[in-house]
VEXMI-574353 format. One record per residue: residue in three letters; x, y, z of N, C-alpha, C, O, CB in turn; residue number from 1. Coordinates in pm, whole numbers. Atoms other than C-alpha are relative to their C-alpha. Glycine has a CB too. Layout:
! residues N
{'Ala' {X Y Z} {X Y Z} {X Y Z} {X Y Z} {X Y Z} NUM}
...
! end
This chain:
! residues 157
{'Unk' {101 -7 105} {7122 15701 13313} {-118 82 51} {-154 86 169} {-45 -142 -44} 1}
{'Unk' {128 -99 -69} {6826 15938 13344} {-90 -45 -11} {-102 -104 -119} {-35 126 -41} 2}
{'Unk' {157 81 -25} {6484 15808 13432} {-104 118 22} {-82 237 2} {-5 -115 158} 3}
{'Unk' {137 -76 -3} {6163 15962 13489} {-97 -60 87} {-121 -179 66} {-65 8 -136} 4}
{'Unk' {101 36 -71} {5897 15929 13751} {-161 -42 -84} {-213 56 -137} {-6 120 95} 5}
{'Unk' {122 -4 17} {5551 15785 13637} {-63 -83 31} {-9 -194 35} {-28 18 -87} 6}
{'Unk' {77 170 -62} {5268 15546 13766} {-35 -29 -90} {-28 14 -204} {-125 -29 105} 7}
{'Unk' {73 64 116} {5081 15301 13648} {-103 74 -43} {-108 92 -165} {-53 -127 27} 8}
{'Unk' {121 -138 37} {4786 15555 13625} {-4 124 -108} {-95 163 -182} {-6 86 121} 9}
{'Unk' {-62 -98 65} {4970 15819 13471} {-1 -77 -137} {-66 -31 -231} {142 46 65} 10}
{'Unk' {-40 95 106} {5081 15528 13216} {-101 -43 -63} {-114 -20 -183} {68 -108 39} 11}
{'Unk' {149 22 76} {4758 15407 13135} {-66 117 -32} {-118 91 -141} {-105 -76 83} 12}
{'Unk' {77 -112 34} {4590 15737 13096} {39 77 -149} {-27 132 -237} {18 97 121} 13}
{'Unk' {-64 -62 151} {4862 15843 12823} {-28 -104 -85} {-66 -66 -195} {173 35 -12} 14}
{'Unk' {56 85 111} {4787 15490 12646} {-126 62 -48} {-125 134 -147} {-27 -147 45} 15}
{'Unk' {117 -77 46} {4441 15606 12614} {-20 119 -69} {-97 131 -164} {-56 20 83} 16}
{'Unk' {9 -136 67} {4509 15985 12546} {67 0 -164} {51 83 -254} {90 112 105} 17}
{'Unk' {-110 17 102} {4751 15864 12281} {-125 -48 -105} {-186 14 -192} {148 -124 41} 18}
{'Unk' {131 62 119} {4485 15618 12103} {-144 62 1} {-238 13 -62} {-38 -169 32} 19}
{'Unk' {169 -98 71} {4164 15888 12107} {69 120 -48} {7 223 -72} {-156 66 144} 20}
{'Unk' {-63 -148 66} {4412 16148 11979} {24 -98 -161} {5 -34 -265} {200 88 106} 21}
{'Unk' {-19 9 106} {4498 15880 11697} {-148 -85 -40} {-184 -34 -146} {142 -55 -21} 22}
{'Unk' {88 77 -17} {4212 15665 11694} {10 -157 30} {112 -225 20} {-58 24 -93} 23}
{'Unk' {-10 162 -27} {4124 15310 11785} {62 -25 -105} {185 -30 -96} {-132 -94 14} 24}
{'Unk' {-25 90 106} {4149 15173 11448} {150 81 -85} {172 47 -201} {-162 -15 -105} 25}
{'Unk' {-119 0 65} {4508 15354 11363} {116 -158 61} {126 -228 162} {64 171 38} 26}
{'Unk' {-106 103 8} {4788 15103 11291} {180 61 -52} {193 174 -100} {-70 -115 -124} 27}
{'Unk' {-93 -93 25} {5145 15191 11229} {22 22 -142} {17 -79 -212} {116 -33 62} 28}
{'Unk' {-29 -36 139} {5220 15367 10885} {67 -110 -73} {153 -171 -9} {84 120 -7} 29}
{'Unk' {-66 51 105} {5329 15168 10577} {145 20 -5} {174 139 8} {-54 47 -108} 30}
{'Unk' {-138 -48 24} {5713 15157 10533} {6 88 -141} {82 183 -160} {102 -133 -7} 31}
{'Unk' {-40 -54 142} {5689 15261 10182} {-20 182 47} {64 272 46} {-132 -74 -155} 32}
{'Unk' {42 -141 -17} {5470 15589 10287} {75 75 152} {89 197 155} {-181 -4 8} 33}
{'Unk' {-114 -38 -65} {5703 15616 10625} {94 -46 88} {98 -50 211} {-23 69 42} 34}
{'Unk' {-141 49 -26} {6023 15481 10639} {49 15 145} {77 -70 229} {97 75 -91} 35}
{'Unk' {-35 -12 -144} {6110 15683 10930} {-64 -48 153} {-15 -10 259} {5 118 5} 36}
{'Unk' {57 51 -85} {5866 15492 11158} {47 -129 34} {-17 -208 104} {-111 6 -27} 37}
{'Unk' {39 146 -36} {6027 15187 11162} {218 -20 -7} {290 29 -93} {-149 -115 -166} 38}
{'Unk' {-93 15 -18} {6377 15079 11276} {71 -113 -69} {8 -219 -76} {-5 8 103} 39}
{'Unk' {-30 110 54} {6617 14859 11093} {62 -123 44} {157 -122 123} {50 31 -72} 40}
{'Unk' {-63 69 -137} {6676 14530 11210} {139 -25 27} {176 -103 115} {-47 -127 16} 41}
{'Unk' {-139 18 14} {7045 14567 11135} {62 98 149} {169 82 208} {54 62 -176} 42}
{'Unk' {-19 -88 -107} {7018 14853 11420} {-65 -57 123} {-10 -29 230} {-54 136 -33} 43}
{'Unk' {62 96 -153} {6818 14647 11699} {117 -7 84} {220 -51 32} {-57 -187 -27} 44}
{'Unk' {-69 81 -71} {7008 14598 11982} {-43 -150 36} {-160 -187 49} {16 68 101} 45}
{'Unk' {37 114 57} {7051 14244 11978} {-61 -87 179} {-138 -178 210} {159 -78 -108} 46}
{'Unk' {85 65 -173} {6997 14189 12406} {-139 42 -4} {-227 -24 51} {69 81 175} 47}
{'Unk' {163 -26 -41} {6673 14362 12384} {-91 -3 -88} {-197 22 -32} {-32 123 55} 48}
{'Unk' {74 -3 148} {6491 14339 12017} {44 -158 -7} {149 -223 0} {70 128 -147} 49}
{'Unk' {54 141 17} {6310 14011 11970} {-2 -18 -135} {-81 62 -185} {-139 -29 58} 50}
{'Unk' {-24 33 159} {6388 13884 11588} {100 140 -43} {82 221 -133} {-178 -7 -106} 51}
{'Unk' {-142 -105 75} {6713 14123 11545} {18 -8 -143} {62 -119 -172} {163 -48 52} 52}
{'Unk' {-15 65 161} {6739 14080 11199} {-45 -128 -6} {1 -153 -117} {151 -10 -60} 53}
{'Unk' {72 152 23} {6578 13717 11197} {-106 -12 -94} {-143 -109 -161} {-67 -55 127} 54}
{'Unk' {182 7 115} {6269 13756 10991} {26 136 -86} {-58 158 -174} {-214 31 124} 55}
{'Unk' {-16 -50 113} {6454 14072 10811} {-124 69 -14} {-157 107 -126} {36 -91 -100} 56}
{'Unk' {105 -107 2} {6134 14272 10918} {13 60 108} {5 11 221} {-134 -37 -14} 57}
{'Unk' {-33 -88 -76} {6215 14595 11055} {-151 44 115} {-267 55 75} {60 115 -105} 58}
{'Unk' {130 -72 -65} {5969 14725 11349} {-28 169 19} {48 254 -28} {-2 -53 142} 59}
{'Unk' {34 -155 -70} {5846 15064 11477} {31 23 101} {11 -43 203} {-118 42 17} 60}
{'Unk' {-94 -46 -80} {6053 15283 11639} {-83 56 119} {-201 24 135} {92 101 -71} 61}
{'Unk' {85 -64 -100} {5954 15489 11940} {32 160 -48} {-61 240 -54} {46 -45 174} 62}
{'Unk' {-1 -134 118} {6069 15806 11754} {37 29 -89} {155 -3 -103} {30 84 11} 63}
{'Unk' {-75 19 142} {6124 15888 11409} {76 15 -47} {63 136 -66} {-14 24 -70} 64}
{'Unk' {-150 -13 50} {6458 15884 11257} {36 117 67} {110 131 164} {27 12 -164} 65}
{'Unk' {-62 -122 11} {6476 16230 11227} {-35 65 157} {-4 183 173} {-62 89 -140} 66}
{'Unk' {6 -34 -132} {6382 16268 11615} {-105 107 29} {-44 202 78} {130 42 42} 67}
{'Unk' {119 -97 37} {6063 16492 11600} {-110 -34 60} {-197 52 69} {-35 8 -141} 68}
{'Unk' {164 67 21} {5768 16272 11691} {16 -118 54} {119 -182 29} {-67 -22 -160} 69}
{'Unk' {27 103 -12} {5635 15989 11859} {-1 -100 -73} {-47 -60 -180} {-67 7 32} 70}
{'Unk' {85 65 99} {5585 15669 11676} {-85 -94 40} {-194 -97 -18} {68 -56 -92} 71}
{'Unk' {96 160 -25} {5425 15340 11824} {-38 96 173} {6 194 234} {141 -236 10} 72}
{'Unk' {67 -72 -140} {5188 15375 12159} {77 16 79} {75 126 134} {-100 -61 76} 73}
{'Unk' {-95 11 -100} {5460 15282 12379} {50 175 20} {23 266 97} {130 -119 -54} 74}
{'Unk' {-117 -151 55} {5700 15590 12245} {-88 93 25} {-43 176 103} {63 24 -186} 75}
{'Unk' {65 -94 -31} {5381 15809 12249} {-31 36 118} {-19 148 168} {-78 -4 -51} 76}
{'Unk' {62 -7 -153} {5244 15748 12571} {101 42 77} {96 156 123} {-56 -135 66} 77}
{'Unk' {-115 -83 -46} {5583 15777 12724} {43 115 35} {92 170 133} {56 -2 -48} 78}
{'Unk' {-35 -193 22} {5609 16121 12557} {-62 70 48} {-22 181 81} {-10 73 -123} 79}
{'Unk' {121 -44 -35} {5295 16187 12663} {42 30 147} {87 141 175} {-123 -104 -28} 80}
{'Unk' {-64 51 -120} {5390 16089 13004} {99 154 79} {93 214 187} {114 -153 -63} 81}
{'Unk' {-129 -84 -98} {5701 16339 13057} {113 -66 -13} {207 -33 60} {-20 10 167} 82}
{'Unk' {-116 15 46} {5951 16111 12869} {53 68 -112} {8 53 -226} {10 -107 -16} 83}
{'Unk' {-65 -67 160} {6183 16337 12632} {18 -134 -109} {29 -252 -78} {195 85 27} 84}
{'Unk' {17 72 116} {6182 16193 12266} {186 -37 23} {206 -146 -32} {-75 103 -160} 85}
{'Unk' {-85 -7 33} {6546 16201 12299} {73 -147 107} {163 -226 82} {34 150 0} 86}
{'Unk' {-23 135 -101} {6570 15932 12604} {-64 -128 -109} {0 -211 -174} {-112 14 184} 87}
{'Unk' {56 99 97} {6336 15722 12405} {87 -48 -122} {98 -161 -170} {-123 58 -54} 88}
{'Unk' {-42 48 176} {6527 15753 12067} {151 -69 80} {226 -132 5} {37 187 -169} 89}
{'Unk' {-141 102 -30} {6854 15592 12305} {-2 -134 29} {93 -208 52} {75 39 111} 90}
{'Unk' {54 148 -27} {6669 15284 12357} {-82 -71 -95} {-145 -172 -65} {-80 -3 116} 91}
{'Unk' {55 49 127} {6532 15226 12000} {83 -142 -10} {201 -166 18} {26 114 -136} 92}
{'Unk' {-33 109 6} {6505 14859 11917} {-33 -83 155} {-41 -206 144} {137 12 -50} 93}
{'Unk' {4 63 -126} {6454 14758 12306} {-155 -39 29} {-230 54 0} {63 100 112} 94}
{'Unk' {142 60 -27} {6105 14569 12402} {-41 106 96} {51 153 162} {-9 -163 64} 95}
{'Unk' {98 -36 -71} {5849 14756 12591} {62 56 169} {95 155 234} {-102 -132 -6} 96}
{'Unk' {-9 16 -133} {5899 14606 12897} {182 15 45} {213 11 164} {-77 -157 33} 97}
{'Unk' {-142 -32 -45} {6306 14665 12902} {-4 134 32} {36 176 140} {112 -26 -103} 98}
{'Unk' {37 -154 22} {6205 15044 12796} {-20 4 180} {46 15 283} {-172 45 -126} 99}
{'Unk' {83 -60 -148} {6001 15094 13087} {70 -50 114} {25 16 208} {-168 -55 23} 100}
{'Unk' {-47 73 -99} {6215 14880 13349} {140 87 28} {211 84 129} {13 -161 -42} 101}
{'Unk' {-148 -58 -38} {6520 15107 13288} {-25 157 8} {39 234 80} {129 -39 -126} 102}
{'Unk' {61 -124 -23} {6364 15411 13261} {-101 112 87} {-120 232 103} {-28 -7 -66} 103}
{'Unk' {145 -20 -118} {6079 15431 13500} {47 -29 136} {56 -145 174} {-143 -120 -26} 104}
{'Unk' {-72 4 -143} {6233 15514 13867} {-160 59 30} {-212 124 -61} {176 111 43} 105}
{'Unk' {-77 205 -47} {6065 15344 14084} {-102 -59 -128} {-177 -15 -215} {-70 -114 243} 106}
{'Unk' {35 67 102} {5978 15095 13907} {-164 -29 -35} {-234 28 49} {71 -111 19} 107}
{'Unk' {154 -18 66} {5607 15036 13740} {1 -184 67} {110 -241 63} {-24 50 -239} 108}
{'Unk' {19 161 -20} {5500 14635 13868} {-28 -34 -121} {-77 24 -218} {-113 -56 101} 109}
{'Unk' {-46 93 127} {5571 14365 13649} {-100 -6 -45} {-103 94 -116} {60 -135 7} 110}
{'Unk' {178 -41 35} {5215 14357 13560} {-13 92 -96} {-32 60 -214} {-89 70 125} 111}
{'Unk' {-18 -180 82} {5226 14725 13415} {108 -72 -111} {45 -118 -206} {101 181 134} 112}
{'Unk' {-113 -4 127} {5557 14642 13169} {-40 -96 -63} {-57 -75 -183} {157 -17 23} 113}
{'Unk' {18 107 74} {5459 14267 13096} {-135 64 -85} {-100 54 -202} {-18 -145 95} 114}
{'Unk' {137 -116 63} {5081 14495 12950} {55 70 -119} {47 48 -240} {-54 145 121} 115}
{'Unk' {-100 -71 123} {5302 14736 12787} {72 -121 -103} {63 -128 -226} {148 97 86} 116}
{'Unk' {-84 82 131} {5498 14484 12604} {-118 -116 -79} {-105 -159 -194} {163 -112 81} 117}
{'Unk' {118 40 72} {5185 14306 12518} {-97 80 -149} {-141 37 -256} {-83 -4 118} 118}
{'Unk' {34 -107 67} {5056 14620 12368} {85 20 -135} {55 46 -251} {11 110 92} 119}
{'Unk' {-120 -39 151} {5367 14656 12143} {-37 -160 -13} {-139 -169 -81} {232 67 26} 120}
{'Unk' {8 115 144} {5354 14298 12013} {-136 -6 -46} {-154 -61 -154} {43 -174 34} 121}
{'Unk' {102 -18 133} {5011 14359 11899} {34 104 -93} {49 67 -210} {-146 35 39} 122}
{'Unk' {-44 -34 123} {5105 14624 11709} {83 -9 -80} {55 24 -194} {2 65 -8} 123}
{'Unk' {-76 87 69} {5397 14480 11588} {-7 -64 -82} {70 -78 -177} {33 -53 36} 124}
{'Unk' {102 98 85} {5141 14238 11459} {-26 53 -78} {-39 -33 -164} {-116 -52 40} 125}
{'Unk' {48 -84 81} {5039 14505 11238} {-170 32 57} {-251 99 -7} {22 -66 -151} 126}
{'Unk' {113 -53 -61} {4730 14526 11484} {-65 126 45} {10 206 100} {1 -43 74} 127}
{'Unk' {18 -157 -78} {4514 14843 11593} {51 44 89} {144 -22 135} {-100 34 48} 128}
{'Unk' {-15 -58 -99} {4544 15079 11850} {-146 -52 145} {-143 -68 267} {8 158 -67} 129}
{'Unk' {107 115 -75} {4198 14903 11977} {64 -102 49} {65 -140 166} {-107 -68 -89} 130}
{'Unk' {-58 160 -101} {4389 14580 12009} {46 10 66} {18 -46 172} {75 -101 -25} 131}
{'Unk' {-79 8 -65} {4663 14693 12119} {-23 10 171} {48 -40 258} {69 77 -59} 132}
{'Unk' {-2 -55 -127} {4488 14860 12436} {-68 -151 51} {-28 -202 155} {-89 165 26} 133}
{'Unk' {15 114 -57} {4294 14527 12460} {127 -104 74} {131 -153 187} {-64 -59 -101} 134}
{'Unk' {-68 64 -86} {4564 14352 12532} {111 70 42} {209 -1 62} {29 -113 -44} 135}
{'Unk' {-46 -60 -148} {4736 14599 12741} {-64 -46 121} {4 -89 214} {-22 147 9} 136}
{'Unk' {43 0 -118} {4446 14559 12988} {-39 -159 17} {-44 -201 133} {-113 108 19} 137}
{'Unk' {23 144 -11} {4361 14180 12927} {147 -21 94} {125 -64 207} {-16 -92 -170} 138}
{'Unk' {-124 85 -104} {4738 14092 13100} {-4 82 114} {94 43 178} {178 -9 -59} 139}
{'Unk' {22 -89 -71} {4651 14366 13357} {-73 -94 71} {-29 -131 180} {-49 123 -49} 140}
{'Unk' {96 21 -57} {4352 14196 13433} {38 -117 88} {10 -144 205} {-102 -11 -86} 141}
{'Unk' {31 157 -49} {4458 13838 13440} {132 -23 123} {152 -111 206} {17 -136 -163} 142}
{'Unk' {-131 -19 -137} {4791 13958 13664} {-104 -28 141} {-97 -123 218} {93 217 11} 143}
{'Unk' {70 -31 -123} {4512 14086 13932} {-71 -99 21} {-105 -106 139} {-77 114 4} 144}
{'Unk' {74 70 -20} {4314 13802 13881} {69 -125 90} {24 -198 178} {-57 -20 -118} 145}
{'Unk' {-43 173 -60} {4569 13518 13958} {61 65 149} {63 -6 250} {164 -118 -123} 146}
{'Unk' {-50 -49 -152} {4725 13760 14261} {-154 -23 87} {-148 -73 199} {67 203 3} 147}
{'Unk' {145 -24 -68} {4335 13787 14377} {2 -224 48} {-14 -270 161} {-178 93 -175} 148}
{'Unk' {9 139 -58} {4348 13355 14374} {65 -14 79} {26 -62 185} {18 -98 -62} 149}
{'Unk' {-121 27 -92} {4659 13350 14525} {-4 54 145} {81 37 233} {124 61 -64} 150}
{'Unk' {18 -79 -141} {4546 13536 14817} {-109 -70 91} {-114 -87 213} {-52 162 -27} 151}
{'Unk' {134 87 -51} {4204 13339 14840} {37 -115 119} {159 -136 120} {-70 -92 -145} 152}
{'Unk' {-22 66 -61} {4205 13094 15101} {-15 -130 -76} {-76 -139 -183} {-55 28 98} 153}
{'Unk' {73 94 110} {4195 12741 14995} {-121 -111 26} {-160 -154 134} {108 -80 -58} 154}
{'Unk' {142 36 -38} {3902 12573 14971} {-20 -111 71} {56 -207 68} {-80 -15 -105} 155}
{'Unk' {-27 145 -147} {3798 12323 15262} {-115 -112 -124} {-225 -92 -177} {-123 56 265} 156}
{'Unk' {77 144 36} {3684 11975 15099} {-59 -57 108} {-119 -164 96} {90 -112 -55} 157}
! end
């Protein structure tokens, strides 16, 4: 399978470049106005897409049907990144953090993908591109935070 080199740096920088190229407050397009943004859940693969058909609400792809274009941050940033649209569109339907775990030689720390896949279920939510980056870096933070306790000594009573 073909992979792609990128850090976490690299990775975060395209989240960002991605959401001031669309803005904070974009969200993903309407199905009605575009269809091709959003995968059906009859097509999910069913190991890696969370509510496969279950709730019968399709999500947003990482590129659009017709293979042309980014769609959700993940898929953009990616692209952004130095992943072809065409790797991406073979893993439509797959969470975030599978994306990035099979694709990303070496690998990004669990930290980085569990962020990313945070990111996509806010927008999933039908949330901004604001939220979404919020909670990209909120599970970022609170990774470094509990490694930072875990390192602390413990405290003398």
């Amino acid at each position: 399978m073909p992979t792609i080199a990128i850090t976490e740096d690299h990775f975060t920088a395209a989240l960002h470049a991605v959401a001031g190229e669309r803005g904070l407050n974009w969200t993903y397009p309407d199905i009605d106005t575009d269809a091709e943004a959003y995968v059906d859940p009859a097509d999910q693969h069913p190991l890696f897409a969370e509510n496969s058909g279950e709730n019968g609400v399709p999500s947003c792809r990482y590129v659009s049907a017709d293979g042309h274009r980014a769609m959700c941050l993940i898929g953009a940033a990616l692209h952004r990144a130095g992943m072809p649209l065409h790797l991406l569109a073979d893993h439509e339907g797959a969470m975030a953090d599978a994306v990035l775990d099979l694709l990303i030689v070496p690998a990004l720390p669990d930290a980085v993908t569990a962020a990313a896949r945070a990111a996509q279920n806010a927008q999933d939510d039908g949330r901004t591109l604001g939220d979404a980056l919020t909670a990209y870096h909120s599970v970022l933070i609170s990774a470094r935070l509990s490694t930072i306790a875990d390192r602390a000594p413990a405290a003398i009573s």
